[in-house]
VOPAGU-2260 file (C-alpha; in pm, 1 decimal, decimal comma):
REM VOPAGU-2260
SITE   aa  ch    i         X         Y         Z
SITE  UNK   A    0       0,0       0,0       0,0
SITE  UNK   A    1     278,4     248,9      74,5
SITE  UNK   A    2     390,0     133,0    -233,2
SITE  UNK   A    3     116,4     273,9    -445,5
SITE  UNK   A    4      63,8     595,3    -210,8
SITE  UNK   A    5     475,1     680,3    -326,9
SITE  UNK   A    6     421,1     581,2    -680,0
SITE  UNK   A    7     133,3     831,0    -681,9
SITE  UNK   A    8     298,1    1070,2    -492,0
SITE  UNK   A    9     623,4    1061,0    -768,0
SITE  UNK   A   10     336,3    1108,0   -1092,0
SITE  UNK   A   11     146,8    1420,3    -913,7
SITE  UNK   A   12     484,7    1595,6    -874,7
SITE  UNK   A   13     591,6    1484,4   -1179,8
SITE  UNK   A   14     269,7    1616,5   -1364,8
SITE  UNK   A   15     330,4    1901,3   -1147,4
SITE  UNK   A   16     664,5    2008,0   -1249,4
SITE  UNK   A   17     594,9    1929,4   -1637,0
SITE  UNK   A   18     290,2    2206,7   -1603,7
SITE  UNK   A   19     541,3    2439,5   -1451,8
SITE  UNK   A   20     772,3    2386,7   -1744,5
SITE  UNK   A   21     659,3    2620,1   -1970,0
SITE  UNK   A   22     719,5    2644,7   -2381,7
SITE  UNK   A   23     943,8    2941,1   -2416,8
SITE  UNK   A   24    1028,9    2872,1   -2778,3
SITE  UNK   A   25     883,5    2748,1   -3046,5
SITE  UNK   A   26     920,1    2707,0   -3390,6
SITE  UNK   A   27     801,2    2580,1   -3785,8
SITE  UNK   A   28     947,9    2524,5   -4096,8
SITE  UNK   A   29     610,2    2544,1   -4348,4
SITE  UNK   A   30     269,5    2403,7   -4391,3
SITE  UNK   A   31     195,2    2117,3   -4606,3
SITE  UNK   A   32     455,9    1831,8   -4651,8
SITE  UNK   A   33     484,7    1471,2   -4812,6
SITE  UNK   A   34     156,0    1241,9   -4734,2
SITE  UNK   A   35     238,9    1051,5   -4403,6
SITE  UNK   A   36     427,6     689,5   -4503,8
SITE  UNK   A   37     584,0     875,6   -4836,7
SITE  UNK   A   38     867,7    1087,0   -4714,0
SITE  UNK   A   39    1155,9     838,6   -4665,8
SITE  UNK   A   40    1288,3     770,8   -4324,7
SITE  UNK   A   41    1593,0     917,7   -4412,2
SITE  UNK   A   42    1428,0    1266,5   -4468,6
SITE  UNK   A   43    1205,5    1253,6   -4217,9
SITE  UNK   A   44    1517,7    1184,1   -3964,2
SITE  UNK   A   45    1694,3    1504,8   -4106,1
SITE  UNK   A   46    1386,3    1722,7   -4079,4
SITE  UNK   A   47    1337,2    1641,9   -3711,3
SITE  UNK   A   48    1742,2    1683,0   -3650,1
SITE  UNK   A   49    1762,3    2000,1   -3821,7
SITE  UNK   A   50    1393,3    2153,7   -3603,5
SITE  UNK   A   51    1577,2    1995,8   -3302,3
SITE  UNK   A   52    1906,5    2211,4   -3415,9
SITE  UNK   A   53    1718,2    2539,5   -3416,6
SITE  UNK   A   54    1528,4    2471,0   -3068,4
SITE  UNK   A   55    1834,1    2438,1   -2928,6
SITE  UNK   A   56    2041,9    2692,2   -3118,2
SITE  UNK   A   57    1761,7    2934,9   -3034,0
SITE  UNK   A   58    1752,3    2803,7   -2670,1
SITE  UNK   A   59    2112,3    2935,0   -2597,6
SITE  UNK   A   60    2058,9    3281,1   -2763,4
SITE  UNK   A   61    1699,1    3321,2   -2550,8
SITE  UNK   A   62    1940,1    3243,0   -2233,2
SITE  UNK   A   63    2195,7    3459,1   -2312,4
SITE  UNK   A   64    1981,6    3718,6   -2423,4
SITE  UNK   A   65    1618,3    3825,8   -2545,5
SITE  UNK   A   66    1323,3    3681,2   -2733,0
SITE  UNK   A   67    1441,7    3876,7   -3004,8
SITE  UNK   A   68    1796,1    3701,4   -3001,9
SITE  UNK   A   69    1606,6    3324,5   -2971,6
SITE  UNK   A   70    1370,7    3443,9   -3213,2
SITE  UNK   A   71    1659,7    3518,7   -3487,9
SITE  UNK   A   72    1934,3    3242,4   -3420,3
SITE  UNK   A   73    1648,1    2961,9   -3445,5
SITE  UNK   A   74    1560,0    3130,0   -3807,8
SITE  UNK   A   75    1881,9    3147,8   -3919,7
SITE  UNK   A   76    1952,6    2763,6   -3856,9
SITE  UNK   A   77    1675,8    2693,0   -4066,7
SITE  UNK   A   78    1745,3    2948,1   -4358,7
SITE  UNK   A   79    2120,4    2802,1   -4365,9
SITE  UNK   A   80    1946,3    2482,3   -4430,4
SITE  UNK   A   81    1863,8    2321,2   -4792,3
SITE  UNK   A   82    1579,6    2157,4   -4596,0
SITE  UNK   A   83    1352,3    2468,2   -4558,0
SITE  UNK   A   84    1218,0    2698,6   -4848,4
SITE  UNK   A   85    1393,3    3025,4   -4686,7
SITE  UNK   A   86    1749,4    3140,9   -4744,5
SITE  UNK   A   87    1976,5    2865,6   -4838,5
SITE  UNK   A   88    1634,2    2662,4   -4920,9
SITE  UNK   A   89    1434,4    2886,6   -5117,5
SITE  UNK   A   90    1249,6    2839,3   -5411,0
SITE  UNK   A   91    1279,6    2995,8   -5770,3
SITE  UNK   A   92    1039,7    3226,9   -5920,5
SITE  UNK   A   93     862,1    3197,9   -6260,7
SITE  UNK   A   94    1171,7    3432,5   -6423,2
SITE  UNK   A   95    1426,7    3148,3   -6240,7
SITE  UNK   A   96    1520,6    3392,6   -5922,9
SITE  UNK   A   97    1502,4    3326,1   -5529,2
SITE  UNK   A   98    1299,9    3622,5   -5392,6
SITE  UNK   A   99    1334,6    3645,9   -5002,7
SITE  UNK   A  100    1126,7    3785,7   -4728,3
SITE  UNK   A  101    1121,7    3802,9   -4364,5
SITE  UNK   A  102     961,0    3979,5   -4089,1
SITE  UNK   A  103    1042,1    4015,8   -3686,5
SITE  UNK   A  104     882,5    4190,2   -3453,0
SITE  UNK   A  105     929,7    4263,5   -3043,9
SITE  UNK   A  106     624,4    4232,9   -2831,2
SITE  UNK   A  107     776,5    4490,8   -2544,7
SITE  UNK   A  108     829,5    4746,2   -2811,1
SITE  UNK   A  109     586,0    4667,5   -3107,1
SITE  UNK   A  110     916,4    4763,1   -3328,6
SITE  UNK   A  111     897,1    4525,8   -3613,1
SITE  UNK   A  112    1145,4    4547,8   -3930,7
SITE  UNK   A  113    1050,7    4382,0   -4240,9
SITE  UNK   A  114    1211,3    4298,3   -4590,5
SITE  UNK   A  115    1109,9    4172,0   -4904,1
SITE  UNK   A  116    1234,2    4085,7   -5289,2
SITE  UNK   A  117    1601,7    4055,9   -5218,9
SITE  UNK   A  118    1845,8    3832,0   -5338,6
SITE  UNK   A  119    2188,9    3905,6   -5193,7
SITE  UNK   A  120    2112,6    3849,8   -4859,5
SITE  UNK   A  121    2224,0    3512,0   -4672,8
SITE  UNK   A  122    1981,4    3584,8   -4350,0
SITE  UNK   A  123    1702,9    3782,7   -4421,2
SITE  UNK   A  124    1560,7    3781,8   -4050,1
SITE  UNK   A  125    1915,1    3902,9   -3918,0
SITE  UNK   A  126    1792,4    4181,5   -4221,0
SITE  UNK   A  127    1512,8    4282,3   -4101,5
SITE  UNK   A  128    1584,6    4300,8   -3718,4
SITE  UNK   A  129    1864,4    4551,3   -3872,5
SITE  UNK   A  130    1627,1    4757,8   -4040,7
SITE  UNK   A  131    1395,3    4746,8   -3721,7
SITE  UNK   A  132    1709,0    4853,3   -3499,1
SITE  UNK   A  133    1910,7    5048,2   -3701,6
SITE  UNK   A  134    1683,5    5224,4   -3934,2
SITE  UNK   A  135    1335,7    5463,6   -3896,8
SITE  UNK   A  136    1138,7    5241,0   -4107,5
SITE  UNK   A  137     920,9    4914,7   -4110,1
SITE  UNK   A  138     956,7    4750,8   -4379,0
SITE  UNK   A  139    1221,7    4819,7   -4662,5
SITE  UNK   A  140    1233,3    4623,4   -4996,5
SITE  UNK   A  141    1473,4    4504,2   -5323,2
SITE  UNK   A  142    1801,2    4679,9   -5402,5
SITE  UNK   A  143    1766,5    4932,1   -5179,0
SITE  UNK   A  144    1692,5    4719,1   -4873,7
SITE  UNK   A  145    2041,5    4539,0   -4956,6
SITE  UNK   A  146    2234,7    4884,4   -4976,9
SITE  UNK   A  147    2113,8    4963,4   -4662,5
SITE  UNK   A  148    2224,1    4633,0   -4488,0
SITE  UNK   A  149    2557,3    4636,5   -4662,4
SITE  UNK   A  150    2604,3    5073,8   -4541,3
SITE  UNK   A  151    2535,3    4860,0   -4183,8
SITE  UNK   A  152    2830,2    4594,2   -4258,7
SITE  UNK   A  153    2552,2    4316,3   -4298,4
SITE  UNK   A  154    2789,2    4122,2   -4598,8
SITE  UNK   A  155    2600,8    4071,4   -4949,7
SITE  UNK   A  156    2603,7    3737,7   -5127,2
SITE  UNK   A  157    2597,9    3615,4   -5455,6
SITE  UNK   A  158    2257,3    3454,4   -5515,0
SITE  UNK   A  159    2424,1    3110,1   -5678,7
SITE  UNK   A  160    2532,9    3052,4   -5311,1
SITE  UNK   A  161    2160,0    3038,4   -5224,6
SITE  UNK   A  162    2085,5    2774,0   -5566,3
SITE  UNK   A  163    2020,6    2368,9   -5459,4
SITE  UNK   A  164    1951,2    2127,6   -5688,5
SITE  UNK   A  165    1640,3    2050,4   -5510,9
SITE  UNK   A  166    1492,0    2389,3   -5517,0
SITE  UNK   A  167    1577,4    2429,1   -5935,3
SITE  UNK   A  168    1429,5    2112,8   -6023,5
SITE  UNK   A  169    1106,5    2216,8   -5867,9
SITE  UNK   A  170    1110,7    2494,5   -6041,0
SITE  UNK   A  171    1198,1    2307,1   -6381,4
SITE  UNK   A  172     858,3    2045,8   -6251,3
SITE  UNK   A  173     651,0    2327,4   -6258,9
SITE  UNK   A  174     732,7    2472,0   -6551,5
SITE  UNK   A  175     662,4    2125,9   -6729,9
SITE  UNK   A  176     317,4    2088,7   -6516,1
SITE  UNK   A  177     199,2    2407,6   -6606,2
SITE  UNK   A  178     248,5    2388,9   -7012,9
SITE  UNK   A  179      94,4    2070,7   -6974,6
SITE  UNK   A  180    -183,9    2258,4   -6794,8
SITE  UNK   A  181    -189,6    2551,6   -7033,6
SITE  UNK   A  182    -187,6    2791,6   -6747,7
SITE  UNK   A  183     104,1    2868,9   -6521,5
SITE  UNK   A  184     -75,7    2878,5   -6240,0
SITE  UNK   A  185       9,6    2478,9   -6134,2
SITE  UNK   A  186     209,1    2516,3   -5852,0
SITE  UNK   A  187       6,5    2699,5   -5646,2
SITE  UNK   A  188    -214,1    2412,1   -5585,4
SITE  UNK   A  189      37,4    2181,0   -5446,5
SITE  UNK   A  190     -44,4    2234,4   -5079,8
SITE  UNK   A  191     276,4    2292,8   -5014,6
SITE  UNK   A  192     364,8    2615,5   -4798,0
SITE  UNK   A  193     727,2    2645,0   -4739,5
SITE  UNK   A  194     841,4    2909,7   -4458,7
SITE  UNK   A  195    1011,8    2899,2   -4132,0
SITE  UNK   A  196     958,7    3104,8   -3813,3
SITE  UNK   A  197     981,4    3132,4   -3481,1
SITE  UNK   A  198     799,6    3277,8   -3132,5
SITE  UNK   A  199     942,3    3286,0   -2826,9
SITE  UNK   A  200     915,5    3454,3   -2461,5
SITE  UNK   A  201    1228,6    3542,8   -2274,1
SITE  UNK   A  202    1300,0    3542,6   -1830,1
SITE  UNK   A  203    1139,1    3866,5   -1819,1
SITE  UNK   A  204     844,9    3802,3   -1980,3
SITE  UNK   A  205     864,7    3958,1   -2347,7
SITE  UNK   A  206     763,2    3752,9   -2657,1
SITE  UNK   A  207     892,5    3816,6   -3009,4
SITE  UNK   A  208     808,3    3680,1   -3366,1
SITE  UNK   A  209     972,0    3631,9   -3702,0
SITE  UNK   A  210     937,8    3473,3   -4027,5
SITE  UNK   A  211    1131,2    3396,6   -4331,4
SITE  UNK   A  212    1043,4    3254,9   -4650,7
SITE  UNK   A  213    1177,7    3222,1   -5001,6
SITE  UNK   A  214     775,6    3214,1   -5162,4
SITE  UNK   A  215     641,1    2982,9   -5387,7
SITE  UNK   A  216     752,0    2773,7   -5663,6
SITE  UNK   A  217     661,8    2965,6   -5974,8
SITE  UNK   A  218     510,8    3195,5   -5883,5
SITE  UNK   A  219     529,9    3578,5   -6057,4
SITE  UNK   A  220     799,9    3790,2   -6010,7
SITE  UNK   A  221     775,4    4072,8   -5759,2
SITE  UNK   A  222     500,2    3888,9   -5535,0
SITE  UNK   A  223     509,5    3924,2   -5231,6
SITE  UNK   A  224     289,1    3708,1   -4891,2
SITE  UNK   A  225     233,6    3761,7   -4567,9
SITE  UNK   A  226     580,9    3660,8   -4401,0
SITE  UNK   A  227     705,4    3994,9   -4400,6
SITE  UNK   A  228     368,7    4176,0   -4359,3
SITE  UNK   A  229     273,6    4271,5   -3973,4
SITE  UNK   A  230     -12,2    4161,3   -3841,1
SITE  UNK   A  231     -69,7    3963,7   -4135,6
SITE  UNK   A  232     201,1    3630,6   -4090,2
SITE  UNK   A  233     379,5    3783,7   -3833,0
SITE  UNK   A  234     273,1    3958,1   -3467,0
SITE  UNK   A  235     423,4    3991,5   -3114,8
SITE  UNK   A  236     246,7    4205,9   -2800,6
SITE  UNK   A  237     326,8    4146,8   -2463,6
SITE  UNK   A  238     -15,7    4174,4   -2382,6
SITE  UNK   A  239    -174,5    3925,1   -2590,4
SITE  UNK   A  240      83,5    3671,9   -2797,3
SITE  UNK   A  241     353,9    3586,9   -3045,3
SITE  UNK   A  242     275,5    3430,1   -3359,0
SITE  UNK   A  243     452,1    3319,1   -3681,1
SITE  UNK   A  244     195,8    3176,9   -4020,9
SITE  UNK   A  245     270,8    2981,3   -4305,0
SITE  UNK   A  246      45,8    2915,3   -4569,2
SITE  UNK   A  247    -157,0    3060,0   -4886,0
SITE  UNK   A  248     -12,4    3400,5   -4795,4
SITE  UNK   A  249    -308,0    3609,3   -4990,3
SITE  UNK   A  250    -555,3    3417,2   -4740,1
SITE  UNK   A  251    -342,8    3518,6   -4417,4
SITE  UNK   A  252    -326,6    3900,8   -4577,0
SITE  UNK   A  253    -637,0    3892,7   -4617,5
SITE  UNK   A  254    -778,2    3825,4   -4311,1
SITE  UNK   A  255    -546,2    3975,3   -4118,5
SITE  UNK   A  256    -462,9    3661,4   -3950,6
SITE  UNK   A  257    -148,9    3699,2   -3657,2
SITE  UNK   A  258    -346,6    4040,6   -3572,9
SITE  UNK   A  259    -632,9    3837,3   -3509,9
SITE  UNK   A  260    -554,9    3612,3   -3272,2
SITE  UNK   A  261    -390,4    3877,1   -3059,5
SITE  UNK   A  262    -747,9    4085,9   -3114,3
SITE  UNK   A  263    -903,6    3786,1   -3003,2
SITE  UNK   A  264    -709,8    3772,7   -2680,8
SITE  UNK   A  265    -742,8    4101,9   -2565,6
SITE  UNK   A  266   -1068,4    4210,9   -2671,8
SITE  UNK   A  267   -1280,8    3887,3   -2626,5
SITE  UNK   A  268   -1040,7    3708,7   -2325,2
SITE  UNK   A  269    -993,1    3434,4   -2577,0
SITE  UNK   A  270    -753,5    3165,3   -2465,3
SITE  UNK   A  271    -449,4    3149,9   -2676,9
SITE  UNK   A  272    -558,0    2778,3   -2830,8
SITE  UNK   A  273    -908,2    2882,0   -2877,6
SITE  UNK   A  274    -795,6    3214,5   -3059,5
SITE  UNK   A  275    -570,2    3062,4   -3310,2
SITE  UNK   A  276    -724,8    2766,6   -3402,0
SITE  UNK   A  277   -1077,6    2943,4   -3463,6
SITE  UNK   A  278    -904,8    3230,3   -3712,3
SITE  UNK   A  279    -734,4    2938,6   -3872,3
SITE  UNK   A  280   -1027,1    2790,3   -3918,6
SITE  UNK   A  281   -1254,1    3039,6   -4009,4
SITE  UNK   A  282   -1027,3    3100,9   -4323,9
SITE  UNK   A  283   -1175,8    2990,5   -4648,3
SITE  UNK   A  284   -1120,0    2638,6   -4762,1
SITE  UNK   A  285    -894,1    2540,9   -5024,6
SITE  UNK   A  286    -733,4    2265,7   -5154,6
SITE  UNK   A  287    -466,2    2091,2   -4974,5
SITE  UNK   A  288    -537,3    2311,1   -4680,7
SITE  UNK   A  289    -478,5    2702,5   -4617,9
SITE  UNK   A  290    -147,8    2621,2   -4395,3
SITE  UNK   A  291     -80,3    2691,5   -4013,1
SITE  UNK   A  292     116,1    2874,8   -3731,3
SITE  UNK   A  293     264,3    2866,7   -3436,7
SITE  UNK   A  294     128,7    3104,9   -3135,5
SITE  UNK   A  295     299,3    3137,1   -2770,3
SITE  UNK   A  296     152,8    3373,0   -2496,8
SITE  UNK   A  297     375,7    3536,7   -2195,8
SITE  UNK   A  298     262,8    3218,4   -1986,8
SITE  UNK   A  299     423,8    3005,9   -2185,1
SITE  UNK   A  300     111,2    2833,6   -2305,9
SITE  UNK   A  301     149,6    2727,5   -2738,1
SITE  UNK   A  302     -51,9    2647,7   -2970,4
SITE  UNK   A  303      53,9    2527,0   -3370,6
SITE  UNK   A  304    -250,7    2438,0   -3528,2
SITE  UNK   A  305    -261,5    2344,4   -3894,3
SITE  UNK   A  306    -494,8    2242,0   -4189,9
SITE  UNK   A  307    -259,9    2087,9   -4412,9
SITE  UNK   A  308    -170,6    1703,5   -4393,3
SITE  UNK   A  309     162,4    1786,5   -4157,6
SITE  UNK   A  310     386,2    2123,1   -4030,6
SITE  UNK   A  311     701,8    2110,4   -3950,1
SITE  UNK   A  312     711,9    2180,0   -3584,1
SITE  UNK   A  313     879,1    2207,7   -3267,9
SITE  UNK   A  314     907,2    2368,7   -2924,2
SITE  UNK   A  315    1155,7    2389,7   -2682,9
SITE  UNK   A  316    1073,2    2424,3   -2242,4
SITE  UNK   A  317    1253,0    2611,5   -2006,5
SITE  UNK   A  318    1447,1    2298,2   -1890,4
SITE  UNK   A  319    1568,6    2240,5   -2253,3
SITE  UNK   A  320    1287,0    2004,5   -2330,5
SITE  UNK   A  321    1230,7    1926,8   -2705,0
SITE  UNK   A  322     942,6    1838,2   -2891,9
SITE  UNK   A  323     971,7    1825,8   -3308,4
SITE  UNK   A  324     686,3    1699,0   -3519,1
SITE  UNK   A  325     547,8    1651,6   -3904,0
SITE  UNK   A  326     251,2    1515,9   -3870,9
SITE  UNK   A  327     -40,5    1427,7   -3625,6
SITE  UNK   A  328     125,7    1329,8   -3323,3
């Protein structure tokens, strides 16, 4: 009998102490992946290592500094991969270029910096937290958003250093799919929403946001989604939450949808879960899904709903403890 009573005693503190340790990081790296049982195990074991390499990555920058510093170094370990569709990763356009955008923003502050349709630029998150910090504006675009990061020392790159194989022949698959079509507008319907980001809340109780993203396959030169647009796939306020999208940008412009769910929160008292997985939701439905996001409040509580068949996930506690996912699970 005393037995049991200790065994019981061990899971209540146990259950305890794992409700105390709260998410203070989490991350994705896009909406809409391989049907479950068709990515090889091979791929699926470097997906997971590479989320698990950003948790923890962004884990030591959040301790040594801010949500804005755990917010950036988990981004950047995902844009220097050939994994994710941002930086390194990104896809090619209908004219055969990588166009990049990103977007970060600090929940203390409401400072955000934003960038979009550049080329030269290995980390475009580290680009637009320099254009929030070191500049007067939001949101800064093309050639003249890479003069002003290399006047700040930020070094330019030649784009072939962003080109994989993997990324081109996508490019050169949806060319072929959309003659076949007679209409170029085939790889848009994929379900496939490549972009990484992050949310995270630091000791003293800030959160910050960011996303990156390289686009879609295909699709026309000079367009531009919701990663680097604020309030639309990226929003951080103290008061309410942190929160990162990826999907059919147009749909997340369009409805606003980061600002939402922080709306939600403080205006209706909305609980963070309830909040983003209702404006996700409530989106109109399309095929293959409209994509997902990650949300994380100042109590550490997260939510990373999605309506595509799998997300590339994770989340990191204040003990260090990782979780990564793809799918439902």
């Amino acid at each position: 009998m005393r037995a049991v009573f200790v065994l019981f005693a061990f899971l209540l503190v146990s259950n305890l102490s794992f409700a105390q340790d709260k998410v203070i990081l989490a991350i994705h790296g896009g909406a809409g992946v391989a049907p479950k049982g068709k990515m090889s195990p091979l791929l699926d074991k470097e997906y997971r290592d590479a989320l698990a390499q950003a948790l923890k990555t962004g884990y030591a920058a959040l301790a040594k500094g801010g949500s804005l510093d755990g917010v950036e170094a988990a981004i950047k370990v995902l844009e220097d991969s050939p994994l994710f569709n941002a930086g390194k990763g990104a896809v090619f356009n209908r004219d055969g270029r990588q166009e990049l955008n990103a977007s970060i923003m600090d929940g203390k502050t409401k400072k955000a910096g934003a960038i979009a349709g550049v080329s030269r630029l290995k980390n475009p998150i580290s680009a637009s937290r320099l254009i929030m910090e070191k500049s007067e504006h939001v949101f800064m675009i093309g050639d003249g958003a890479e003069r002003f990061c290399r006047d700040q020392g930020m070094e330019l790159v030649s784009p072939l250093s962003l080109w994989t194989e993997r990324a081109w022949k996508q490019l050169q698959d949806a060319d072929e799919a959309a003659r076949k079509k007679g209409n170029a507008q085939a790889a848009l319907d994929t379900g496939h929403f490549g972009t990484v980001g992050a949310v995270a809340l630091d000791k003293d109780g800030n959160l910050a946001a960011g996303t990156s993203t390289g686009g879609i396959t295909y699709v026309r030169a000079g367009r531009v989604g919701d990663s680097p647009i604020i309030g639309a796939g990226t929003y951080a306020e103290n008061e309410a939450c942190a929160v990162s999208c990826t999907g059919k940008g147009e749909l997340f412009i369009r409805h606003t949808v980061a600002a939402d769910i922080a709306a939600r929160m403080k205006y209706r008292g909305d609980a963070l879960k309830k909040a983003a997985t209702e404006v996700l939701a409530g989106l109109p439905k399309i095929p293959g899904g409209a994509g997902g996001l990650i949300a994380l409040d100042r109590h550490g509580n997260v939510a990373l709903p999605f309506s595509t068949n799998g997300m590339f996930r994770g989340t990191i506690s204040q003990t260090g403890k990782i979780w990564v996912g793809i799918y439902e699970e």
